[in-house]
N, C-alpha and C positions, 0 to 999 in steps of 0.2 A: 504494500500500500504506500503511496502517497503522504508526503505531508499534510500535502493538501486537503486530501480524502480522510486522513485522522483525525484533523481538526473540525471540518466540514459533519464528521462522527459523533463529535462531542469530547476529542481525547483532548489534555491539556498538555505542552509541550514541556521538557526538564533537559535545560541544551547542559549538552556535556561537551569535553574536546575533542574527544571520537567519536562518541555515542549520543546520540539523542536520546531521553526516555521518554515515549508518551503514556498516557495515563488516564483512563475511561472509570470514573466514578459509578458511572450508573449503570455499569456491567458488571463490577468487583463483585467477585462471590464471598470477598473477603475470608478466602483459606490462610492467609496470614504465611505461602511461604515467600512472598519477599520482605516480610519484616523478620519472618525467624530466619531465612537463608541469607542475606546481606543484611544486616541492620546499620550498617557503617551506610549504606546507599539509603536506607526507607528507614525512616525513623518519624514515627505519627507526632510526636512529641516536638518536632525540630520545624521551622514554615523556611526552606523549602522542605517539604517531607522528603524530595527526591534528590539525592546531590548524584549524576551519575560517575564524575568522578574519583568518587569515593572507594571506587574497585576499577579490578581489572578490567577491559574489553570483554576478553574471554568468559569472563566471573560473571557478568552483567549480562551476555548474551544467552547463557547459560541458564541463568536463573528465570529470563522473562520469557525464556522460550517455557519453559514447567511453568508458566502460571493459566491452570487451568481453564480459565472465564475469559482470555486473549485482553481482559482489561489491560495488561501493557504490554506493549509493543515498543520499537525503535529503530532505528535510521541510523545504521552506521556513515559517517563522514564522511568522504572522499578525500583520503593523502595527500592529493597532487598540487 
């Protein structure tokens, strides 16, 4: 998907410097594993709640890939 199309979705954007994290409130099934699996990135407590460079690339794409509800999603950057 699109930025475009995420936004246009209702997701809110969390720019990182590789990664983007978008983030869909009204879809969260709220299983809790990305505050129990990164909590250095999601942390409810914290406004941004989402820092995504707080982890790794890897770590990050990882984890918003297993979040069961597709509430987050993200956009890796382009290097060049």
């Amino acid at each position: 998907m699109t930025e475009k199309e995420l936004l246009e979705k209702g997701y809110r954007k969390y720019v990182g410097t590789k990664v983007d994290v978008y983030f869909n409130k009204d879809i969260c099934q709220h299983s809790g594993i990305c505050v129990k699996g990164l909590s250095e990135v999601f942390d409810l407590n914290r406004k941004p709640w989402i820092i995504p460079d707080n982890a790794t690339e890897e770590a990050l794409i990882n984890l918003i890939d297993s979040c069961p509800s597709g509430a987050l999603q993200y956009i890796v950057k382009n290097e060049n």
